[in-house]
Structure formats: C-alpha cells, structure tokens
FINUPA-597254 format. One record per residue (C-alpha): x, y, z. Coordinates in steps of 0.001 Angstrom, whole numbers, plus 500000, padded with zeros to 6 digits. Example, Ala and Ser with C-alpha at 12.3 -4.5 7.8 and 13.67 -1.06 7.14 Angstrom:
# residues 2
512300495500507800 513670498940507140 
This chain:
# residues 380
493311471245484931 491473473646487102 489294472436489746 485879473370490340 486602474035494013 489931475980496051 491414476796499342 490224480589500423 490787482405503533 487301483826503921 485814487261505734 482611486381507544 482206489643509281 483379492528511093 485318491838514403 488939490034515073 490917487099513218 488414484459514510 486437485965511341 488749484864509002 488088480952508301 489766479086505464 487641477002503601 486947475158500651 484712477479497993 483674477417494482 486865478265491666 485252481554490182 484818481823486141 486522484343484243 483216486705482716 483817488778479485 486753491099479572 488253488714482608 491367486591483245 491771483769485585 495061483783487850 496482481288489715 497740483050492662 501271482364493993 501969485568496233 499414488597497814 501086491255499932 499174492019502910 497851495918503843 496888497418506647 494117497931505053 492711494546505608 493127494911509332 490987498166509003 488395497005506628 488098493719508726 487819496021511742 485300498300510897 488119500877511182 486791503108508281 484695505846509966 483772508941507541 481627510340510736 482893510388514992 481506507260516147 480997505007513027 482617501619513016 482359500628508847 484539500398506404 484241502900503501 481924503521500964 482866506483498835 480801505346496275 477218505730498324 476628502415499869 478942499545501189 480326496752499113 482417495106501691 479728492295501823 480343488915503693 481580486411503255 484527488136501345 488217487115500226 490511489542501573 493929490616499814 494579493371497468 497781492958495928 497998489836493844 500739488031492030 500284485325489669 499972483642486542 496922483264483687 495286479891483644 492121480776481658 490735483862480018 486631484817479959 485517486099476469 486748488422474271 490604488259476451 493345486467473794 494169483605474529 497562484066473903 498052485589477396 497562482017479131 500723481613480965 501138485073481743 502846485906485107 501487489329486388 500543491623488829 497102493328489570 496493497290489499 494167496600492479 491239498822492143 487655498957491199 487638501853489054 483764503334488941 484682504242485578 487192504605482118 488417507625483314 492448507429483683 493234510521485489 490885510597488672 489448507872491100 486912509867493232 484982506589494384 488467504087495601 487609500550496010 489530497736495671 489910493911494715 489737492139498185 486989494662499573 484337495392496925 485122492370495294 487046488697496019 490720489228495850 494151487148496321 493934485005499865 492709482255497763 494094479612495130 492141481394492186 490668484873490794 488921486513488488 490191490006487395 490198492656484442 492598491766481949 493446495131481422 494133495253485084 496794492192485362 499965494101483769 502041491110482597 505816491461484415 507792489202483276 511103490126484940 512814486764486056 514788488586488429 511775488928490245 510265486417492328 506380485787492435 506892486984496253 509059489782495495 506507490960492723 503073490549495178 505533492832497764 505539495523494921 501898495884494634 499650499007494081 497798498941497505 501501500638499015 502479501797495532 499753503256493726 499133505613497522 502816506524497570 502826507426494134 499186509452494204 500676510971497449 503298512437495598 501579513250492486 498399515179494580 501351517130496008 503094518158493051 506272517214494478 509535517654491610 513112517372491710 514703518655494254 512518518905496947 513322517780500850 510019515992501293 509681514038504961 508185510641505049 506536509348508075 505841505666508603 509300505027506427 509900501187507219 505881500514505941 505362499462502488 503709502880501385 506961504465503431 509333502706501643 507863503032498671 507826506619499051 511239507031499489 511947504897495952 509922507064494330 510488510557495586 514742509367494593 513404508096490922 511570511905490392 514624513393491828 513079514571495121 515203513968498380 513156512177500805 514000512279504836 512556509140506379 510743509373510192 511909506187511835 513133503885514820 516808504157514792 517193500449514360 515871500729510852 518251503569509877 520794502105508049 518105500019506521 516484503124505066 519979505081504337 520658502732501657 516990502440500487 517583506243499566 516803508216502354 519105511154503085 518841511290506824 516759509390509436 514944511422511955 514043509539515506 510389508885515758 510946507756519292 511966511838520448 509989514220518996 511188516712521304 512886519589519600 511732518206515912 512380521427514295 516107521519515330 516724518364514666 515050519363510863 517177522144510692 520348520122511422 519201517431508850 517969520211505799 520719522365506325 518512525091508320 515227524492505613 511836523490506270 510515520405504427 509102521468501095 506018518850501734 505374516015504277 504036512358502909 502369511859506384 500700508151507424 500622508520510896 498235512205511741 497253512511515268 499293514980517334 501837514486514850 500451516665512192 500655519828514005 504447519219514581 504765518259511049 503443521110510089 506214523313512166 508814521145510610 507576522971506950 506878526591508472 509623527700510373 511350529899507929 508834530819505251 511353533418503608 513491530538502773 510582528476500744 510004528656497089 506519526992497144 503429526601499260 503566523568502237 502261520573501461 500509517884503167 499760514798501901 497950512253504259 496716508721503383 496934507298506571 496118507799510741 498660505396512666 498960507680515469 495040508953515924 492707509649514047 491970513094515334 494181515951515017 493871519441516587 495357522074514444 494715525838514336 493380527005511514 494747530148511682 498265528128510811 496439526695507646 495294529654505717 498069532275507186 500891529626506038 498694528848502821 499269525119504114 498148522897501338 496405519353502869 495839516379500304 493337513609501060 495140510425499807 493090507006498605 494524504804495995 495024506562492652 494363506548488713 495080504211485821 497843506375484645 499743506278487658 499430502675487538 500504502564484582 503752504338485256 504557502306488392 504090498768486490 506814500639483664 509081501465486675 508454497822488085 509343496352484418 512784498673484157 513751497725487102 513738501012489326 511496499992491960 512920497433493949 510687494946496241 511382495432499697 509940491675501247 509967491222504903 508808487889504645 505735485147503654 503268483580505526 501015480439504294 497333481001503087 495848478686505828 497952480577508424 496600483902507627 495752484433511270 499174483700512453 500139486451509985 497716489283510925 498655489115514772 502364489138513709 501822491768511398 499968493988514170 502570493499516794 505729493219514099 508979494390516356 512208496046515433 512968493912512414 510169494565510403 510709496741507353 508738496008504020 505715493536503039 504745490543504021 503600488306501151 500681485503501567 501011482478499977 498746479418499198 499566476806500701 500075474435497210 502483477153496130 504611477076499428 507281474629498870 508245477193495225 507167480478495900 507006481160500096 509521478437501870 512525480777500846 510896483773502891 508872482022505555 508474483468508916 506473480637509842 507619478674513350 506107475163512098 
C-alpha cells in the first residue's frame, strides 16, 4: 500500500537550516516513462549546502544557485538530496511492470536532452526537481540503474552515488587522464576525493591524495600512493618531488581553488623537460575561495590546460553503475543520519572533524531501525 501522503524534509528558501522543515506532503505519481521508489538511503553533497545557500554565483556579487540552462529551477518549496537509493513500488506508463521490487540507484541528473556524450546545461534531481530527503519519488526509469549486489547495503549504495561519482569520473575523463599518470587529488577524504582516487587506480592512473595526516593511512589503503600534508604547504614542490620521484604531477583533480591553484599549478611545471603531455587542471569545486589570482603568462607559456567540471554524461554513468555492479568501486560511508534530523546532519556535516572521511547517508525515518541504525551518528 502506498499512501497518499509522506514525511519530506522540505526547502522553503534561500538562507540557513531553519529553511529546511520536515513535513507531511502529497506521495508524487509516477508520469509516463517514470518509476516510483521508496527511498531507504540519500547521500548528502555539498552541494545542498551551496544550493540552499545561494552559494552558486556565475557573476562577483550574486548570491543564486545556478542556472546553466537560462533561468532558475531551484524553485521553493523543494526536496533536497541528489543521490538516492531505493527500491520500485510503482511504475507510471509505458515502464514494465516487472521492475516492481527493484532495488536501485539514481544517475542524478536532469539531462536537457538524449544526448549521451555531453551535459552542457547540469541540473540535478533534488534542485531542478524533488529528490531523495523524502519517503517517496518519482524518477526516469531509465535513470534508476537496478544494483542488485547484496553485498551492498541500501546505505552503502546511496554513499556510491553520481553527485561525487559521476564529477570524479567527468573530472578525469575532461582531462584525458590514462594509465600511468601521477595525478594529485585535492579534497581526498570528500566523497568526490575518494572517489577519485578509486577511479584514477581502476584506469591505471596513480593518484597522490592532498590531506590531513590523520586521514593518511585511511587513504593509503584506499589507493593512494603517498599523502601530501594539506596543513604545510610550505615548500609543496619539494615535498612533490620527494613523493614523484623528482616529477611534476601529470594533471591535478583540484576541489579546493583559491590560492591553492597557483601552487598547484607549480607542483605540474617545475620540470617541463621531464613531461610527456600538456598540464592539466581539472576543477569542480572552490573549498578554499572562490577567487584565484594566477598569471596568465604561466597559462599559455606552460600550455596549462584548465577543465570546468559539473556533473557529467549518460555514458559515464553508465560505466560507473557497471563498475558499481562488478564490484570495483567500493562505498566509502562515514555514517547516517535520520530524515527528520536533517538539520542535525547539515551542521555536523559543515563542521565534520578529524574522523570524517566518506558520505554521509540520509535516511527516513520508517527505514531507520533496517537501513540507518547500523551507521548512525545520531546522539539520541
């Protein structure tokens, strides 16, 4: 039975967590081409901190989340959460049946169009539409890839979702990275981090994570072949050197920017007699400022290639659900919160301490007791 109403921790406007309130709202209905899910687990992004701050600015001065596509569709009231885990209760017309019961996770974007190898216009499930802090939604079938893995919790799956995935995988892609490659990744103990280094070891490429110490050994046996100190970024290059054996990175998966890029930068330029290829950039996220002062001069002498990163394509998807089902990507779950504590869970995720490394999964609060008491973080 499916009720006509659900728990949902609703968006009613830009500003703090005092604008998330969780209330009782109409189930949706699966339209043509649409499956209903029950949703046990949704990983929470950054992203939803940004979008729910107004921390998307395309000019100096804005305060709006993005709209690539030419006008906003982060309209309130909203349902917030991108990467959704769950199973198929109903199916809208023309969707068999026969995939009632399915247990799957969502490729989380609203493509703009059929195209599977570009996405100039990202948006995504829990921004441009309702997504997975709820009990219920309504997605594209052909966007809930069934996983049936039961060595995979419903947690454990949300943790793997495309939000962190899909960017980590497009970073690399835009980049052309191949096997073997010393590629640094900043932001390592993040979801898109640590999925970065998972992928860069499944291509071949040997990732270098940019850390806190305390997560090192953490990270060593994630894959990464060294971990460089975030915390002293005095002398980066030698410290490189010492790492690379005396190269320069081949690329840099970057999610912090500020006056880190410039240094990152050095850290692939020192010795430009001893690369094979052109530097490479790739940047899908501003942790550490959202400005950066660079010479230009350093861009176009070095031939310094810069990628824009946001989201990714249906063929990349599609590869990362294949990895998912054959068991090379591995979750990497910090821990699960309850829907109607969502609040609890964005301040802890914002001022997360030394132990963090991974995702933090959402879970509503009928589905606790199975699918979030063996990961809570919660104090109650």
């Amino acid at each position: 039975m499916i009720p006509t109403t659900m728990k949902a921790m609703v968006l009613t406007g830009h500003g703090g967590v005092d604008k998330l309130e969780y209330q009782e709202v109409a189930t949706p209905q699966p339209a043509p081409g649409e499956v209903l899910v029950q949703v046990t687990a949704t990983a929470k992004n950054n992203t939803d901190r940004k979008a729910r701050e107004g921390l998307y600015p395309t000019k100096k001065g804005e305060m709006t989340s993005f709209q690539m596509g030419g006008k906003p569709t982060l309209l309130f009231p909203r349902i917030q959460g991108a990467d959704i885990a769950g199973r198929v209760v109903a199916v809208g017309e023309g969707v068999d049946e026969s995939r009632i019961g399915e247990r799957g996770l969502l490729d989380f974007n609203i493509y703009a169009d059929d195209r599977r190898d570009i996405n100039l216009t990202p948006d995504y499930y829990g921004h441009g539409a309702d997504g997975g802090f709820a009990e219920y939604v309504a997605l594209p079938s052909d966007q809930f890839h069934h996983i049936p893995n039961p060595e995979l919790s419903d947690a454990e799956l949300a943790s793997m979702g495309m939000c962190s995935y899909q960017t980590a995988y497009h970073m690399v892609t835009s980049a052309s990275i191949r096997a073997g490659e010393h590629v640094l990744v900043t932001g390592a103990s993040g979801g898109v981090g640590t999925a970065l280094i998972q992928l860069c070891r499944i291509i071949g490429a040997i990732p270098y994570a940019l850390s806190k110490q305390d997560k090192a050994e953490a990270l060593l046996e994630m894959g990464a072949e060294a971990v460089l100190d975030r915390s002293d970024m005095g002398n980066f290059v030698e410290r490189v050197k010492a790492a690379t054996g005396g190269k320069p990175f081949d690329a840099v998966m970057d999610l912090v920017g500020g006056e880190m890029t410039d240094v990152f930068i050095d850290a692939m330029i020192f010795d430009m007699n001893a690369r094979a290829t052109y530097p490479r950039l790739s940047i899908a996220g501003a942790s550490g400022g959202n400005i950066s002062e660079i010479l230009w001069t350093r861009i176009y002498l070095y031939q310094v290639q810069i990628f824009g990163v946001s989201h990714g394509t249906r063929e990349e998807a599609g590869q990362l659900m294949a990895w998912i089902r054959g068991g090379q990507l591995k979750p990497v779950l910090h821990g699960a919160f309850r829907l109607s504590n969502l609040r609890h869970a964005e301040n802890y995720f914002v001022n997360r301490g030394s132990n963090y490394l991974g995702k933090i999964v959402i879970v509503p609060d009928a589905q606790w007791g199975e699918h979030g008491q063996p990961w809570s973080l919660e104090t109650l």
